[in-house]
C-alpha positions as CSV (number, residue, x, y, z in Angstrom):
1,X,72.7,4.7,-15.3
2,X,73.5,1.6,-12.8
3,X,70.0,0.4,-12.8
4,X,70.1,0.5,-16.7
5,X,73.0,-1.6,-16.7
6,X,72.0,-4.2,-14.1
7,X,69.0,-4.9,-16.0
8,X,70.9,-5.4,-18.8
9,X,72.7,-8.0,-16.8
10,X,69.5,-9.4,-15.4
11,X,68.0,-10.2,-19.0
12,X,71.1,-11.9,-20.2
13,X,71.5,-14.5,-16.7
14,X,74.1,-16.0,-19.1
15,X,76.4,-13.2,-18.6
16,X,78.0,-12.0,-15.6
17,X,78.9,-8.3,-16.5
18,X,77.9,-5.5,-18.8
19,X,79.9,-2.8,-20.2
20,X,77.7,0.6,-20.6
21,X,80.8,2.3,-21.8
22,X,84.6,2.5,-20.6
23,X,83.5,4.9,-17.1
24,X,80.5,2.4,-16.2
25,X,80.7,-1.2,-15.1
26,X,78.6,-3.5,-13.0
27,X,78.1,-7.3,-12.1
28,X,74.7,-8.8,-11.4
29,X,74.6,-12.4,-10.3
30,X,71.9,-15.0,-9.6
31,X,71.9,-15.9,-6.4
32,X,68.6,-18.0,-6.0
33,X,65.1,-18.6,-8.2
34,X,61.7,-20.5,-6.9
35,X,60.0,-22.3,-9.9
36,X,56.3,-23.0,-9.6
37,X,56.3,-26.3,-11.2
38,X,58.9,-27.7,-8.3
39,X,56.8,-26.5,-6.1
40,X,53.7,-27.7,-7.5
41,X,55.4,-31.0,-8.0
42,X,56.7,-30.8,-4.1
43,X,53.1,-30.7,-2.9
44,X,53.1,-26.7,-3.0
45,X,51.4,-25.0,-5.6
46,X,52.8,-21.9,-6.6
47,X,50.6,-20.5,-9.6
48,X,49.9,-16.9,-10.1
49,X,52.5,-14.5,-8.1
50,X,50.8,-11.4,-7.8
51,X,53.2,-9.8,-5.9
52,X,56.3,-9.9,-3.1
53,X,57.5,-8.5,-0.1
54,X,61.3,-8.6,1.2
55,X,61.5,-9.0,4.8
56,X,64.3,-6.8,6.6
57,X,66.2,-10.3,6.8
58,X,66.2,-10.9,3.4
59,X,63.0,-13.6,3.8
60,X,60.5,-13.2,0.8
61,X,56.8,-13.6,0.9
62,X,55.1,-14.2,-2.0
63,X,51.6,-13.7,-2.7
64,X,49.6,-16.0,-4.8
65,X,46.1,-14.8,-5.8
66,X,45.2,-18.0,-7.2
67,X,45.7,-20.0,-4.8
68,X,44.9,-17.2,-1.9
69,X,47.7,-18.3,-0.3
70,X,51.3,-15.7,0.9
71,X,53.7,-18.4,0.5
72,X,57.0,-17.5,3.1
73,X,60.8,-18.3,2.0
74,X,63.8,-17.8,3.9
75,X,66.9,-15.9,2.4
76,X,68.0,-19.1,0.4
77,X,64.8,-19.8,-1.5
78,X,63.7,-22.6,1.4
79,X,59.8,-22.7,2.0
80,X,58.7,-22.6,5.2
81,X,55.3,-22.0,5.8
82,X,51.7,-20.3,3.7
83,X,49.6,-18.2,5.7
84,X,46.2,-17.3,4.6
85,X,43.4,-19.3,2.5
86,X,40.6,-19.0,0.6
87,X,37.5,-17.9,2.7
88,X,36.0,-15.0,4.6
89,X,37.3,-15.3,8.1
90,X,40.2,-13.8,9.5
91,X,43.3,-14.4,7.6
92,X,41.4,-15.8,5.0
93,X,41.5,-14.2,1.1
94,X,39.1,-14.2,-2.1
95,X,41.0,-12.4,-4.4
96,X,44.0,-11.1,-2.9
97,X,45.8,-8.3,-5.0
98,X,48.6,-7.0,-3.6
99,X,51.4,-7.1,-0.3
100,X,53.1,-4.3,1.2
101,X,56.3,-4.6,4.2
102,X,54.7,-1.8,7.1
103,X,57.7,-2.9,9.7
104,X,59.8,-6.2,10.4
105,X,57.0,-8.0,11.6
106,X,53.6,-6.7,10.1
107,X,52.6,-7.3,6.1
108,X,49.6,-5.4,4.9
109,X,47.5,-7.5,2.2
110,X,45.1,-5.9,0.2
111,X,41.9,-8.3,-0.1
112,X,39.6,-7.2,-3.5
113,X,37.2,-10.1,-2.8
114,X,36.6,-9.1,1.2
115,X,36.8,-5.9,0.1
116,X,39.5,-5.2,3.1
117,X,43.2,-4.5,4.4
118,X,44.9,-7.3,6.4
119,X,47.2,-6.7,8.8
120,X,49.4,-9.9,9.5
121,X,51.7,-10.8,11.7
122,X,54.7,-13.2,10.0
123,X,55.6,-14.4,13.1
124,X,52.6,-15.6,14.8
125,X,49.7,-14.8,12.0
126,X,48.1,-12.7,14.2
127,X,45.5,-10.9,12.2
128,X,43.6,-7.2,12.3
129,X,41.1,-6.2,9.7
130,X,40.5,-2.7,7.8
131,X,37.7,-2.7,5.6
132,X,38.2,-0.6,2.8
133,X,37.3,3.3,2.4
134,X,34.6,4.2,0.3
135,X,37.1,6.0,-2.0
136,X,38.1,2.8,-2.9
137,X,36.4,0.7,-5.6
138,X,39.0,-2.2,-7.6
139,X,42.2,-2.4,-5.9
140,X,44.8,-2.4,-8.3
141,X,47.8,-1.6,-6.5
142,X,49.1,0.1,-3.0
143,X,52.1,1.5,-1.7
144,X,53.4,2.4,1.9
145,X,55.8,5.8,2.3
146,X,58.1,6.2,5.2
147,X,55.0,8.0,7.3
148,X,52.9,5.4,6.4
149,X,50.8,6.8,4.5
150,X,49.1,4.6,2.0
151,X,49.1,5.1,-1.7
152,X,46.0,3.1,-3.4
153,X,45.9,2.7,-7.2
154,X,41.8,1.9,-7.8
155,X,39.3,1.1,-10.6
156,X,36.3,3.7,-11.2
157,X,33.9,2.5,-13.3
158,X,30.8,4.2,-15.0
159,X,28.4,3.6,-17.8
160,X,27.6,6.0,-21.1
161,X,25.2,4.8,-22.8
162,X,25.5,1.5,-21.5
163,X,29.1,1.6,-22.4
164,X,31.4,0.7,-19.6
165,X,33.9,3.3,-19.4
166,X,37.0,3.1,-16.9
167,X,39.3,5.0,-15.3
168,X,42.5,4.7,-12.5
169,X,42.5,6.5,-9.4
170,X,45.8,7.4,-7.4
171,X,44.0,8.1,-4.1
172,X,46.3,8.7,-0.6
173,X,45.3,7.6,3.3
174,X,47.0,7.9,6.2
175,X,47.8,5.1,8.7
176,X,43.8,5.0,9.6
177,X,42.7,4.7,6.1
178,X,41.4,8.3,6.1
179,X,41.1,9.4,3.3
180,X,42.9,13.1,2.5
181,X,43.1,13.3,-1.3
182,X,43.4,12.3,-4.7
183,X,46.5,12.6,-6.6
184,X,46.2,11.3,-10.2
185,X,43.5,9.7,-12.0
186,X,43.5,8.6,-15.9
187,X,40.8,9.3,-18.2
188,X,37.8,7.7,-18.6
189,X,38.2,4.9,-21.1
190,X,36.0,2.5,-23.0
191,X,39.1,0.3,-24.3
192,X,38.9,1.8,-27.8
193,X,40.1,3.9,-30.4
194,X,39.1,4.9,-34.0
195,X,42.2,5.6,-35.7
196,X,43.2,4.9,-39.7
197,X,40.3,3.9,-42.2
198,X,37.0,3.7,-41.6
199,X,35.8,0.6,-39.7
200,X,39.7,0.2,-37.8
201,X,39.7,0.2,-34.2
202,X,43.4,0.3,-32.6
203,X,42.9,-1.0,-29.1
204,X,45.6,0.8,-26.3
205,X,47.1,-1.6,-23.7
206,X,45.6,-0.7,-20.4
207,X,44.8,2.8,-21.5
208,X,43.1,3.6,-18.3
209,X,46.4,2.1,-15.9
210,X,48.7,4.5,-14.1
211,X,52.5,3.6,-13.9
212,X,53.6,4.6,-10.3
213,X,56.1,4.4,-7.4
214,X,56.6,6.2,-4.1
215,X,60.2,7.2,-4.3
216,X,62.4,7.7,-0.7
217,X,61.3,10.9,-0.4
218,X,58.1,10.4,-0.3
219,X,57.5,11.9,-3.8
220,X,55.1,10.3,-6.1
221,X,56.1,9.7,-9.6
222,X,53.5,9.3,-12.1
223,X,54.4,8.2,-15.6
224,X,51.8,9.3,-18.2
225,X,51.7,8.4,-21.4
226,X,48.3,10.2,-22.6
227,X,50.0,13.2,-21.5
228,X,53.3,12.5,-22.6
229,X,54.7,13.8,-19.2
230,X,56.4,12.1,-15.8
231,X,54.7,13.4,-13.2
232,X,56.3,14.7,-9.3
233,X,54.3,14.7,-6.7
234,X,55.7,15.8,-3.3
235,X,54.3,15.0,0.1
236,X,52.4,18.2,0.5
237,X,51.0,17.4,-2.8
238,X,52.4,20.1,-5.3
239,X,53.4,18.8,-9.2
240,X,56.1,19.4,-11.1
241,X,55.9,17.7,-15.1
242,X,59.1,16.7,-17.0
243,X,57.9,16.4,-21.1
244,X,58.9,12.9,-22.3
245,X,58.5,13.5,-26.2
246,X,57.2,9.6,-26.6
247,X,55.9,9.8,-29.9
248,X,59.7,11.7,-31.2
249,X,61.6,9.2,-28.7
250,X,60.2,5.9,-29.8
251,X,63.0,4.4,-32.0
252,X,61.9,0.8,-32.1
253,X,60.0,-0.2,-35.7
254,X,60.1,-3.6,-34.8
255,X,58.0,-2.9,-31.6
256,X,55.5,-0.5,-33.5
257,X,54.4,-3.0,-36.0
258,X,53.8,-5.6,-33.6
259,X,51.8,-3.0,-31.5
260,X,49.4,-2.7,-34.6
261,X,49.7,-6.5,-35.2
262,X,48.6,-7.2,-32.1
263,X,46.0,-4.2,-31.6
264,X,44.3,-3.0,-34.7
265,X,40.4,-5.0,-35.1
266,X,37.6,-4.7,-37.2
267,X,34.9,-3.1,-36.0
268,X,31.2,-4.4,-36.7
269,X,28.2,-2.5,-36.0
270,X,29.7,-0.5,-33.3
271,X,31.2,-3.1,-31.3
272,X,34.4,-5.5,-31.5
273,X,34.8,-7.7,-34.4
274,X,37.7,-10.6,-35.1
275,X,41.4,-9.8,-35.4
276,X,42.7,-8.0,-38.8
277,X,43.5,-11.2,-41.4
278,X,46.9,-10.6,-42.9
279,X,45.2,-9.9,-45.7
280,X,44.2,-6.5,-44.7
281,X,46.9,-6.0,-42.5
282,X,49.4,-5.9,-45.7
283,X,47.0,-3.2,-47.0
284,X,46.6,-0.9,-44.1
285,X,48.8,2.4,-44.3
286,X,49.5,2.3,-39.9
287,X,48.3,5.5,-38.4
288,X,51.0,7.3,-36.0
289,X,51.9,5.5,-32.7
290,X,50.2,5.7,-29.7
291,X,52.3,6.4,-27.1
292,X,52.2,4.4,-24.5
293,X,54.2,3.3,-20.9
294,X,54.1,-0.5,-20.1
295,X,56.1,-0.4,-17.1
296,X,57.8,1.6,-14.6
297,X,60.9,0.4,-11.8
298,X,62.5,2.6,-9.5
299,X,65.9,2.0,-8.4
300,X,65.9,4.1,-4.4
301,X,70.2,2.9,-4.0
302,X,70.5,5.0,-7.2
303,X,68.1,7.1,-7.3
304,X,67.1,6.5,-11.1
305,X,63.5,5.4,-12.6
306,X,63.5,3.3,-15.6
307,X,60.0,3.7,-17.7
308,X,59.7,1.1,-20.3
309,X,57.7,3.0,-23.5
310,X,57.0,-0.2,-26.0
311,X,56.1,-3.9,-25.8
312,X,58.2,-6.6,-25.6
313,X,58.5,-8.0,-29.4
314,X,60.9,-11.0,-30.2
315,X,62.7,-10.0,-26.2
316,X,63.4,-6.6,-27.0
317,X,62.1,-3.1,-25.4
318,X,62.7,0.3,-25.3
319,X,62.9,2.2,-21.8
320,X,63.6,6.2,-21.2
321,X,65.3,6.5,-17.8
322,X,65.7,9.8,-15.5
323,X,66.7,10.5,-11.9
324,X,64.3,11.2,-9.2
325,X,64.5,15.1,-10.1
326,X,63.7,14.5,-13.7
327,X,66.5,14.9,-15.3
328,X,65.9,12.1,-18.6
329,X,69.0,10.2,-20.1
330,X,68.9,9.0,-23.5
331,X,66.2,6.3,-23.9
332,X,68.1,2.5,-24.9
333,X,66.5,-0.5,-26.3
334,X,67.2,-3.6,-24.0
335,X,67.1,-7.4,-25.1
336,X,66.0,-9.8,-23.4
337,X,65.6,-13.5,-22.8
338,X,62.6,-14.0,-20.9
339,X,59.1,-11.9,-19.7
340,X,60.8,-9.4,-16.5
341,X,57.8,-7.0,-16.4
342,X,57.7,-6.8,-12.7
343,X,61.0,-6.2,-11.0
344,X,61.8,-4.8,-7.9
345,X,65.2,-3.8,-6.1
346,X,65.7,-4.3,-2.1
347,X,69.2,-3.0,-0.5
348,X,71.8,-5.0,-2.3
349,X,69.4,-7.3,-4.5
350,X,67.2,-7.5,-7.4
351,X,63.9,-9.5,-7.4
352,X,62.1,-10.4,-11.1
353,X,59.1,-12.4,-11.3
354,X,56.6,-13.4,-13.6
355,X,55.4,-15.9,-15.8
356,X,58.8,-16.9,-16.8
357,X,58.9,-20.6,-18.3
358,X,55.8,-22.9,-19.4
359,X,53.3,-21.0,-18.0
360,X,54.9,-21.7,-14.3
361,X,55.4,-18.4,-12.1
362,X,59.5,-17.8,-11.1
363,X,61.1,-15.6,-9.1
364,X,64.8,-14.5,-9.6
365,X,66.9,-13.2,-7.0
366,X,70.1,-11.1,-8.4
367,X,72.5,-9.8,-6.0
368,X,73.8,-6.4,-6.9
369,X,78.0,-5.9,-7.1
């Protein structure tokens, strides 16, 4: 319930509290943001944020996979130095995808170009190298639990009939990057669907992406829209499933349509064609909604998980929250002023990120009262 109504806060910075209802109330207040155009304009360019770390003193790193570059901040939004460049030496980056804190000194970068873990040192950029497993083909994502085990969100691609076909794998490694099993993995997925009249494809938003966090107790939780479930998965790797009734939950018409607006093609001789005209769009009956899960934040001080279940149209959004042993709240519609798809809370703050204004990455820092 807190986390519902800090976001709430968060997406209207003009307001400085947020009434759930007479027993709940909470104050969320901007403390700092870095804008890539002053940085750009300051001689560091800040372009793509692919994703952040909070250091134990508050100190935020963020990763550019543009520019190949972890640019480091202190507490109050100073820079202070970049580590890393583009290249194939040690502490060097082509494609860098994603950051993770392993203690109050190390970072652990995952490298897609290199095809490799580094292990960096903030303080003196000391560097080790990990090249990745086998088991691992596209980084996507990966996340560190209190053992320090890894958690590696992957590509898998194959070909059917020389049709690419994707799916995600949820894949865990201990501190070695031994592999010890899989835990999750989506379909396999050639980016379409045949739904409605003959000749209508309605494409799925990253219908091969798994929605995932590593929750304090090591738990995995998987949100999975194909199967309409949230999936738990504790450390020794037994599930429990929680139902989330998408297709009866989804309330927001406004956020349907667009889905189709945006979505629904033509298809030509088996393969894509150009957008719907309005033309046709007027005539089409809509088939039912596809369910789908566009986001997922975990909130550890509260223990609740907030899965956001349709797109952002005109800054509104529909979420369904639960608590880390499934129990699911009513799912609300949230408004918002600006694109907050990746947010993350550490201790007493909340970090949101993005491509926020003109095209220029920001970063908001809130701190939580």
């Amino acid at each position: 319930m807190k986390l519902f109504s800090l976001l709430v806060i968060l997406l209207y910075p003009s307001l400085n509290s947020y009434t759930l209802s007479q027993d709940f109330e909470y104050n969320c207040n901007l403390e700092l943001s870095i804008n890539g155009k002053d940085l750009i304009d300051n001689k560091y360019p800040l372009t793509r944020i692919s994703d952040i770390v909070i250091m134990p003193n508050n100190d935020i790193l963020i990763l550019d996979m543009d520019e190949q570059t972890i640019f480091c901040f202190d507490s109050s939004g100073v820079f202070q130095k970049k580590i890393g460049r583009h290249g194939k030496g040690p502490c060097e980056f082509l494609g860098p995808h994603a950051l993770e804190l392993v203690d109050s000194n190390n970072i652990l970068v995952a490298d897609n170009g290199n095809r490799r873990f580094s292990l960096i040192n903030i303080a003196n950029s000391e560097v080790k190298i990990f090249p990745f497993p086998n088991e691992i083909k596209i980084l996507r994502d990966f996340k560190i639990d209190s053992q320090r085990n890894i958690y590696v969100e992957s590509i898998d691609i194959k070909f059917v009939n020389k049709v690419m076909k994707e799916r995600t794998l949820l894949s865990k490694f201990n501190d070695e990057l031994e592999f010890i099993t899989y835990i999750d993995s989506s379909d396999y997925y050639d980016g379409r669907v045949r739904l409605g009249p003959k000749k209508i494809l309605v494409r799925v938003p990253y219908p091969n992406k798994l929605y995932w966090n590593v929750l304090p107790n090591n738990t995995i939780v998987v949100a999975d829209a194909h199967n309409d479930v949230i999936k738990f998965y504790s450390s020794d790797n037994n599930m429990k499933t929680v139902s989330l009734n998408l297709s009866k939950n989804i309330l927001n018409e406004k956020a349907k349509r667009h889905y189709y607006e945006n979505n629904i093609f033509l298809e030509d001789d088996g393969s894509w064609g150009k957008m719907v005209p309005d033309y046709v769009k007027k005539k089409l009956i809509f088939p039912k909604y596809l369910p789908q899960i566009y986001n997922i934040i975990v909130n550890p001080i509260d223990e609740n998980i907030l899965i956001q279940i349709t797109e952002y149209y005109k800054g509104e959004a529909e979420f369904i929250y639960c608590d880390f042993n499934g129990k699911l709240g009513k799912n609300r519609i949230l408004k918002q002023k600006c694109f907050n798809q990746n947010t993350k809370i550490r201790g007493s703050y909340l970090y949101t990120y993005g491509e926020l204004t003109d095209e220029f990455p920001v970063l908001y820092k809130f701190s939580i009262n």
